[in-house]
VEXMILO-17114 format. One record per residue (C-alpha): x negated, y, z negated; residue number from 1; chain. Coordinates in Angstrom, 3 decimals, decimal comma. Last residue first. Layout:
          u          v          w     k   c
          X          Y          Z   NUM   A
...
This chain:
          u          v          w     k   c
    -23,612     92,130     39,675   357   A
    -24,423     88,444     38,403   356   A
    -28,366     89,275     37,614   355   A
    -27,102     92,551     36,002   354   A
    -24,634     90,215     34,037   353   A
    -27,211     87,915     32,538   352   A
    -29,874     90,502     31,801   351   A
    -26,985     92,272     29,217   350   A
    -26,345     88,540     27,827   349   A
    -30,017     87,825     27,673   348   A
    -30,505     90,774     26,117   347   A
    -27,519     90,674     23,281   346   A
    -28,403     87,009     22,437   345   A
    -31,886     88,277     22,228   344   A
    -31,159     90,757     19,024   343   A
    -31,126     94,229     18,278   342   A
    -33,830     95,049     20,868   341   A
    -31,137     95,466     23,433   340   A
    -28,912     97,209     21,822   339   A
    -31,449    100,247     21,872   338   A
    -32,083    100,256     25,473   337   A
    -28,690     99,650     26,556   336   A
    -27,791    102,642     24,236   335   A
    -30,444    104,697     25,899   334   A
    -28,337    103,730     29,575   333   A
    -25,136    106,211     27,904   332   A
    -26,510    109,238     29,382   331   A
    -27,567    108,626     32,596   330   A
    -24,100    106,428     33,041   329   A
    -22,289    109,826     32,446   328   A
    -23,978    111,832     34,645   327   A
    -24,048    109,424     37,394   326   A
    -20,332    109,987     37,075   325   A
    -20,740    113,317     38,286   324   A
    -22,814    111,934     40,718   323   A
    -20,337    110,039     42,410   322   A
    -17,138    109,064     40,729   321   A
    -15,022    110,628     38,335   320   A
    -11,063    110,217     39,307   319   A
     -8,345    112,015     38,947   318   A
     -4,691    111,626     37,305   317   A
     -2,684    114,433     36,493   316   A
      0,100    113,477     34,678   315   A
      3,936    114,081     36,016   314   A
      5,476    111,432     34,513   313   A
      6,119    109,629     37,694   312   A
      2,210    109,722     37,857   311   A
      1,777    107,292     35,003   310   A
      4,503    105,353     35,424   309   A
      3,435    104,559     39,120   308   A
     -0,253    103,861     37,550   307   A
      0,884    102,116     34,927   306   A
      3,008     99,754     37,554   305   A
     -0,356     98,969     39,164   304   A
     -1,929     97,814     36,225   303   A
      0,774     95,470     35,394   302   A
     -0,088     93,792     38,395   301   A
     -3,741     93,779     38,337   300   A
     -3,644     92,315     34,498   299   A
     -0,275     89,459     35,000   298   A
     -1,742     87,967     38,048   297   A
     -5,549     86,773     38,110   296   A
     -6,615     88,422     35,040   295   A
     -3,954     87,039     32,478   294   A
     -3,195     83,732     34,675   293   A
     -7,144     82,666     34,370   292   A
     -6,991     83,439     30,685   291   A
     -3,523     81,559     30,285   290   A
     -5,074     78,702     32,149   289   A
     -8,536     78,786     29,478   288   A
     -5,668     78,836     25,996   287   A
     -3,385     75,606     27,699   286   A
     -7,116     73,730     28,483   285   A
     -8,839     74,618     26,032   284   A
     -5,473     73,842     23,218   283   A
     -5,098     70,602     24,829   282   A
     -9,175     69,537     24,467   281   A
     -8,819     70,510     20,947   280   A
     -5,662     68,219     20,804   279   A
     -7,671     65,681     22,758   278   A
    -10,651     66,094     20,279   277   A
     -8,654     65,517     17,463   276   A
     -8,369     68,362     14,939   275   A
     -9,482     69,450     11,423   274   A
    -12,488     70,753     12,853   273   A
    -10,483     73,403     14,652   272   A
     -8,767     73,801     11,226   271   A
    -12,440     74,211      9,741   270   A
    -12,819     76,841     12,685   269   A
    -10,707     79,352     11,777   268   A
     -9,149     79,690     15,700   267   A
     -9,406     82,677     17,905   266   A
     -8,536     83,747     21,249   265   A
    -10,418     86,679     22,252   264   A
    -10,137     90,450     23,473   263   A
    -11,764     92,513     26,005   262   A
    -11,336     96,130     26,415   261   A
    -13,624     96,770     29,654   260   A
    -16,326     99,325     30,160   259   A
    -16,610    102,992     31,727   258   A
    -14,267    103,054     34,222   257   A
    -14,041    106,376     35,083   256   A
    -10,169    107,306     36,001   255   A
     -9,586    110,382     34,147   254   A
     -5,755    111,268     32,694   253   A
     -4,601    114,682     32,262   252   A
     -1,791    115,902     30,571   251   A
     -0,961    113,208     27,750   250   A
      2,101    113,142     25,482   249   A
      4,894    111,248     27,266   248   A
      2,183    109,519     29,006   247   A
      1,278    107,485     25,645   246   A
      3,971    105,464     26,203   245   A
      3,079    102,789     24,510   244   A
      2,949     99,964     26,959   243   A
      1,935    102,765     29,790   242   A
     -1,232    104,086     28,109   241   A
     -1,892    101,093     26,730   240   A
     -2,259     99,219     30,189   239   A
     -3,607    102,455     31,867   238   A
     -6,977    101,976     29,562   237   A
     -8,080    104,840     26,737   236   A
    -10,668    106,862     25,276   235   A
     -8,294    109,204     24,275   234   A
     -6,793    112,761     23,382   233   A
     -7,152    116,023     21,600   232   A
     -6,366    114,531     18,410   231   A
     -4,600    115,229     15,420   230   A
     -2,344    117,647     18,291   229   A
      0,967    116,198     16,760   228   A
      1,912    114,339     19,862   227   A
     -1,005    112,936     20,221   226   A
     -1,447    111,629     16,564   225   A
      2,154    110,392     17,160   224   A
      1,074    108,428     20,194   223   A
     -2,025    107,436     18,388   222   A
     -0,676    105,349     15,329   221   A
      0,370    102,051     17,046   220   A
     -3,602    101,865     17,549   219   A
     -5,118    103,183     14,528   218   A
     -7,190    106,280     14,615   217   A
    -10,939    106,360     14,995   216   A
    -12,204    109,864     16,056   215   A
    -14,838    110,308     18,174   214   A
    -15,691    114,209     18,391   213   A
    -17,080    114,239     22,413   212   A
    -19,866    115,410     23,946   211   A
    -21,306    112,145     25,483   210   A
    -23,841    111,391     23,355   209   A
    -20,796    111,380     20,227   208   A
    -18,935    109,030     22,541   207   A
    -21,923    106,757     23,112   206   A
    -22,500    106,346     19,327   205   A
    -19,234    106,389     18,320   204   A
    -18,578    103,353     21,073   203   A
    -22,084    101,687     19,744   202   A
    -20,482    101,755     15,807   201   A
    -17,076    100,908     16,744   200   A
    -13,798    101,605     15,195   199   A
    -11,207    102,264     18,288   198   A
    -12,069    105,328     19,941   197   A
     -9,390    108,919     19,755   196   A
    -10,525    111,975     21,310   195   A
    -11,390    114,942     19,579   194   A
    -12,599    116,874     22,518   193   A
    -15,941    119,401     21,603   192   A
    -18,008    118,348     25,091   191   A
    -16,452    116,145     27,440   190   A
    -15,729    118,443     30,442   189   A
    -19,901    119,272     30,671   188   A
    -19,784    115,768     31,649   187   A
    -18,224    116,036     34,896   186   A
    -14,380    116,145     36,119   185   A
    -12,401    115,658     32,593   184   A
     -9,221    117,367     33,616   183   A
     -8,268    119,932     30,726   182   A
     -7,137    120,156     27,435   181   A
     -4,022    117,115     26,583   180   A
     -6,408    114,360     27,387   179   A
     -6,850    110,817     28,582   178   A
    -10,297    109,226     29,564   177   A
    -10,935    105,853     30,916   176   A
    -11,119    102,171     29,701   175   A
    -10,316     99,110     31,620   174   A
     -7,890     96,761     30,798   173   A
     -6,371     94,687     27,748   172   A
     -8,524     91,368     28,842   171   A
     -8,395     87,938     27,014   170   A
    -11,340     85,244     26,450   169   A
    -11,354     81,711     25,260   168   A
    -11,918     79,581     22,796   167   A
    -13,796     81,280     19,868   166   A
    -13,770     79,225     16,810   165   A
    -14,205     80,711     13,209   164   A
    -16,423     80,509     10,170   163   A
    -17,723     83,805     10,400   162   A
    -21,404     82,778     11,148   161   A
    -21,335     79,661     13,359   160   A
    -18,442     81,183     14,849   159   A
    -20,589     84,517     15,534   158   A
    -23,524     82,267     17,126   157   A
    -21,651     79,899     19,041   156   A
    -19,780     83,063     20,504   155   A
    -22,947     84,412     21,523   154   A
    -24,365     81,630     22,935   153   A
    -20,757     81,752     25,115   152   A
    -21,826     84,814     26,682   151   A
    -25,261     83,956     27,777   150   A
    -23,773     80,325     28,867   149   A
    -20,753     82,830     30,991   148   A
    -17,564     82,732     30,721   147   A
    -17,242     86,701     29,459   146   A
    -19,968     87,144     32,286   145   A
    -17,610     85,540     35,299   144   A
    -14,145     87,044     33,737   143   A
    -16,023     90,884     33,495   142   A
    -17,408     90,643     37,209   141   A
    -14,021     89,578     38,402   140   A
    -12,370     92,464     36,121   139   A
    -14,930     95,509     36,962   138   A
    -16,951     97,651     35,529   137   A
    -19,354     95,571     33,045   136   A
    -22,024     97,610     32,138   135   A
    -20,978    100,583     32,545   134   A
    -21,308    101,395     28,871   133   A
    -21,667     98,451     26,716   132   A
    -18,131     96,899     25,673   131   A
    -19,305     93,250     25,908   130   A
    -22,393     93,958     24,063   129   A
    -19,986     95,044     21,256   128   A
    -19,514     91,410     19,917   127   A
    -23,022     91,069     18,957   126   A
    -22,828     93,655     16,215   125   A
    -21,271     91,785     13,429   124   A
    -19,227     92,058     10,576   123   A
    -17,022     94,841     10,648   122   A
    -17,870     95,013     14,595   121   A
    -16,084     92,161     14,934   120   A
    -13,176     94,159     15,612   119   A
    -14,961     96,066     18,494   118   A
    -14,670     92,440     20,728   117   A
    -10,296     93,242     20,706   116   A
     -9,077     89,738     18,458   115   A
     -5,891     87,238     19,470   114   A
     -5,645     84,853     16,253   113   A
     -5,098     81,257     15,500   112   A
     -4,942     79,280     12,188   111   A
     -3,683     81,909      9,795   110   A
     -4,373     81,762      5,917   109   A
     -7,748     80,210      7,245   108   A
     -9,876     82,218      5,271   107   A
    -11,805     83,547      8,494   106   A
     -8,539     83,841     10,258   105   A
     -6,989     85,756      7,498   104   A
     -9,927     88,354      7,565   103   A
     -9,919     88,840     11,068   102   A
     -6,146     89,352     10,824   101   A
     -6,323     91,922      8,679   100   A
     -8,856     94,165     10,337    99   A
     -6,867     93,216     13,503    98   A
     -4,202     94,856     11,770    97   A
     -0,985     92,713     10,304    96   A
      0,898     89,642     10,852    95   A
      4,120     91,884     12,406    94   A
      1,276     93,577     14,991    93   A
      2,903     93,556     17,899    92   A
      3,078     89,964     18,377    91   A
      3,508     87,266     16,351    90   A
      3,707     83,557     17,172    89   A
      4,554     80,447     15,386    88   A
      3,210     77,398     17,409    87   A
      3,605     73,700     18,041    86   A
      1,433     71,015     18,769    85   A
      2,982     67,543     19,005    84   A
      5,860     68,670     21,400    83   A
      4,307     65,842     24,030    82   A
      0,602     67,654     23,703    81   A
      0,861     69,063     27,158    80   A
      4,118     70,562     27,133    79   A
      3,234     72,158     24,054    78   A
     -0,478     73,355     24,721    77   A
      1,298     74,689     28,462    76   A
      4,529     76,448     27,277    75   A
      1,634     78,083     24,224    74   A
     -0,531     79,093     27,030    73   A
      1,548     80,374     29,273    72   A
      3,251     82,397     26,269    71   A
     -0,388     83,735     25,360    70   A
     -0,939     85,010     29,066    69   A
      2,418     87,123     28,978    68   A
      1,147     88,678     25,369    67   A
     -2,193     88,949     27,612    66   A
     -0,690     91,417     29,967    65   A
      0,545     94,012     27,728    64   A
      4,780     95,019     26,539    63   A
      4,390     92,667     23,442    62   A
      2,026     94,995     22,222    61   A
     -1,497     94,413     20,881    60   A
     -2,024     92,769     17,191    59   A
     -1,621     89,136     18,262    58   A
     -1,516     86,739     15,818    57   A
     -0,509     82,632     15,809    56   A
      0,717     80,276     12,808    55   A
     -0,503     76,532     14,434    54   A
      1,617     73,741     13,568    53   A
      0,562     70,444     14,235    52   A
      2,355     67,036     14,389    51   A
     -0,414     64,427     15,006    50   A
      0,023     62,583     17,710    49   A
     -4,009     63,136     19,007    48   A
     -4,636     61,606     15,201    47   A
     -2,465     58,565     15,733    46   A
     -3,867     57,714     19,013    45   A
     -7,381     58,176     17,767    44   A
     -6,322     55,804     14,449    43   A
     -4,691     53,287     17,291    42   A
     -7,986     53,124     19,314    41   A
    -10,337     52,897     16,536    40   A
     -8,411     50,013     14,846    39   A
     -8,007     48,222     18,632    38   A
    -11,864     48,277     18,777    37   A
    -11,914     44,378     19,906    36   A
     -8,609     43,630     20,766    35   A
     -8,377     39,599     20,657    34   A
    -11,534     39,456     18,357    33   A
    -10,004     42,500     15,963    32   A
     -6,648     40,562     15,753    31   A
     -7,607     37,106     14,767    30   A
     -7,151     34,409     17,385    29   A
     -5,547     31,110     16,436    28   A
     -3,087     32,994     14,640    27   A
      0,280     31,563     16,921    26   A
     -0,766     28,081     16,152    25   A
     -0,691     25,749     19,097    24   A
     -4,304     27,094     20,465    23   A
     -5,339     23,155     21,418    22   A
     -8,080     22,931     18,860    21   A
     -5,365     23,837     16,215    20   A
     -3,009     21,516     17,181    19   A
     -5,741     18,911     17,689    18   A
     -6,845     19,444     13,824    17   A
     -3,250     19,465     12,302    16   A
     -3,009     16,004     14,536    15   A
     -6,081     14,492     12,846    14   A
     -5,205     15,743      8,972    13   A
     -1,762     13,758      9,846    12   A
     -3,319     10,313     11,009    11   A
     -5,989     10,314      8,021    10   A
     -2,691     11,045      5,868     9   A
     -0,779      7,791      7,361     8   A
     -4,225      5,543      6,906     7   A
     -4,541      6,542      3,521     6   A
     -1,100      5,842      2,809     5   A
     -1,437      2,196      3,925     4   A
     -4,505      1,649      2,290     3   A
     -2,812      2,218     -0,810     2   A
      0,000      0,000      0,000     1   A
């Protein structure tokens, strides 16, 4: 009998054994061997899913060009991401000044903000190569340097230092002259006008070279400092002067173009850390289309209709060229100089964009 039930569970420890051999269990294979890397794969996945909701600031006016360029963006990043990425935007100021929002991006209080280069100024001075003095005159020459390796060493530089992320650039338009005294013809026109600069250490500089009284006044405060004679007038691009209106109040406007009014999209980088790289790669992608939209499209157009506005008003638009604006380039090429030897970010950049032009 013994030998009996030996014989049965010898018989039953044999057929286990062929089942197994033959792959009839359904765990023959353990997970990792059959996916090798599946973990990886599924914790990427679950990362690019995310939900994310990214609390957005733009100071300028709903009315400008790159408040059209931030809703491409955000319909693109959106789209892209499934719904996984959403934002809250502001316009128009509602989150604060720049000077707030630069501070709020750097703690992280808000995720993304839109910021003008002289903001940086508070902080650092390699921002404000963009803005040197004929320098960069025109809007294809200003996309290729502000996407440039010489540029973007200098936003690797100021992220490493402020904390933040830059991801891509904005424009606001060109600046020119505005004034409620006389047509600004030559430089001899500049001298004693109060005329309103955003807060900038090289644009008071160049300003006060120029002739001029620089006076910083805040943005959404300079039709009513026009109006009530504060200031004599502005250092100024059509966008702004038709967004807010400023023709109601100005006399004379002078076409120079003495350097662009770029701005930049800009994360606190420890959120940008915080990411996956296809959601950073989203956000590239959505912010670098709105970019391309904002000075192929919505910047030349809009420009145009400031113009119309402009001279329906009845202002007196004319332009400085020749070698009364030779004048003013003679004067403001020491501040290359000295810019120059305040760091080599700043010269390559500045050598970078003659080579270009």
């Amino acid at each position: 009998m013994k030998k009996k039930i030996a014989m049965l569970l010898a018989l039953a420890l044999c057929l286990t054994m062929a089942l197994t051999a033959c792959g009839g269990g359904n765990n023959s294979t353990p997970p990792a061997a059959a996916n090798p890397g599946s973990t990886a794969d599924n914790s990427d996945a679950a990362a690019a899913s995310n939900p994310v909701t990214i609390v957005m600031g733009n100071y300028g006016s709903s009315a400008m060009p790159p408040y059209f360029a931030d809703q491409d963006a955000i319909s693109y990043i959106q789209e892209q991401s499934g719904g996984t990425i959403t934002f809250e935007y502001s316009a128009d100021g509602v989150l604060g000044s720049e000077f707030d929002m630069i501070q709020q991006v750097m703690d992280g209080t808000i995720q993304c903000v839109i910021l003008s280069s002289s903001t940086f100024s508070t902080y650092t001075n390699l921002m404000e190569v963009f803005q040197l003095p004929f320098l960069i005159t025109d809007y294809d020459l200003e996309y290729k340097a502000l996407t440039s390796e010489a540029a973007q060493a200098i936003y690797d530089k100021v992220g490493e230092d402020l904390g933040v992320k830059i991801v891509a650039v904005q424009e606001n338009g060109i600046r020119h002259f505005a004034n409620n005294v006389r047509p600004i013809q030559t430089l001899a026109d500049m001298k004693g006008l109060k005329l309103r600069i955003v807060p900038s250490n090289m644009l008071t500089e160049v300003m006060t070279n120029l002739g001029a009284s620089p006076m910083t006044v805040a943005y959404n405060e300079v039709y009513s400092a026009l109006q009530n004679k504060v200031v004599d007038g502005e250092e100024i691009n059509l966008t702004s002067i038709y967004a807010m209106k400023h023709y109601e109040q100005l006399d004379y406007v002078s076409t120079i173009g003495m350097y662009p009014f770029p701005s930049f999209v800009v994360y606190n980088l420890a959120f940008w850390n915080s990411l996956s790289p296809e959601q950073q790669e989203i956000l590239v992608a959505g912010h670098t289309k709105g970019s391309e939209n904002l000075f192929s499209t919505y910047l030349p157009e809009y420009e145009e209709e400031a113009i119309a506005a402009v001279e329906a008003s009845g202002t007196a638009i004319n332009t400085i060229e020749g070698d009364a604006r030779q004048e003013f380039i003679n004067v403001a090429m020491p501040t290359w100089d000295s810019y120059r030897d305040i760091d080599p970010l700043i010269a390559g950049f500045i050598d970078a964009v003659q080579a270009m032009s």
